[in-house]
C-alpha positions in Angstrom: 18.6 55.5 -86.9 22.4 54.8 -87.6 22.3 55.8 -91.6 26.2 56.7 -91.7 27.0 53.2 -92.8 23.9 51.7 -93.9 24.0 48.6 -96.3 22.2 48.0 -99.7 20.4 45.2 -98.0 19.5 47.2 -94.5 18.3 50.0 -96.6 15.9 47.5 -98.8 14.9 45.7 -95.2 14.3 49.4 -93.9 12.4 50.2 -96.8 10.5 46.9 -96.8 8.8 47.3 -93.3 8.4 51.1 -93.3 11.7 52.6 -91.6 12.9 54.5 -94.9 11.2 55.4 -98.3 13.4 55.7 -101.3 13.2 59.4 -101.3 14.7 59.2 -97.9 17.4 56.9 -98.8 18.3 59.2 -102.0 18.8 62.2 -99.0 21.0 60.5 -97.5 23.3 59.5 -100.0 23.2 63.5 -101.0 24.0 64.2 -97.8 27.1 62.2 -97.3 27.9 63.3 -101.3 27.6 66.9 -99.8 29.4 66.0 -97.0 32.4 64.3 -98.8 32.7 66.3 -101.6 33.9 69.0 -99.6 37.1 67.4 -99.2 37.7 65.3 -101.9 36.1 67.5 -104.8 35.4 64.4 -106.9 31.8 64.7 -107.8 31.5 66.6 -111.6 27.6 66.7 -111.4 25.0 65.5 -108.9 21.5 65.4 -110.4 19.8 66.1 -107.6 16.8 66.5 -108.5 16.5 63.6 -111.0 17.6 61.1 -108.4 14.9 62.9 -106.0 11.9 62.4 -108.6 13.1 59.2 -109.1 12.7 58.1 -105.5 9.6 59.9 -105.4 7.8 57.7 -108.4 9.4 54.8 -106.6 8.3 55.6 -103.4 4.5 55.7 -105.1 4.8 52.8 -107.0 5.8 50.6 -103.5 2.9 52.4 -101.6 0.4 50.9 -104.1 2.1 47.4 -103.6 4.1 47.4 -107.1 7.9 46.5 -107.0 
């Protein structure tokens, strides 16, 4: 899976039909944070684990069928 320069609207179709949770979409975007940061030094705070837990709950609400 090509994530480098994945799209608000592939992600959601990813998400939709099982390719990619939310948890694995907030990953990502760490990732390239991590990976970008260490040139550019932009980034004050990442919450980390917020944006993780939030993915998480999201991840449980979509497994039960909820938006």
């Amino acid at each position: 899976m090509n994530t480098k320069h994945i799209t608000i609207k592939d992600a959601l179709l990813m998400m939709d039909d099982g390719r990619l949770t939310a948890l694995e979409l907030v990953d990502l975007c760490l990732s390239h944070i991590d990976d970008r940061d260490r040139e550019l030094g932009v980034f004050l705070e990442v919450w980390r684990d917020s944006a993780r837990e939030n993915a998480k709950k999201i991840d449980a609400r979509r497994k039960e069928g909820k938006p």
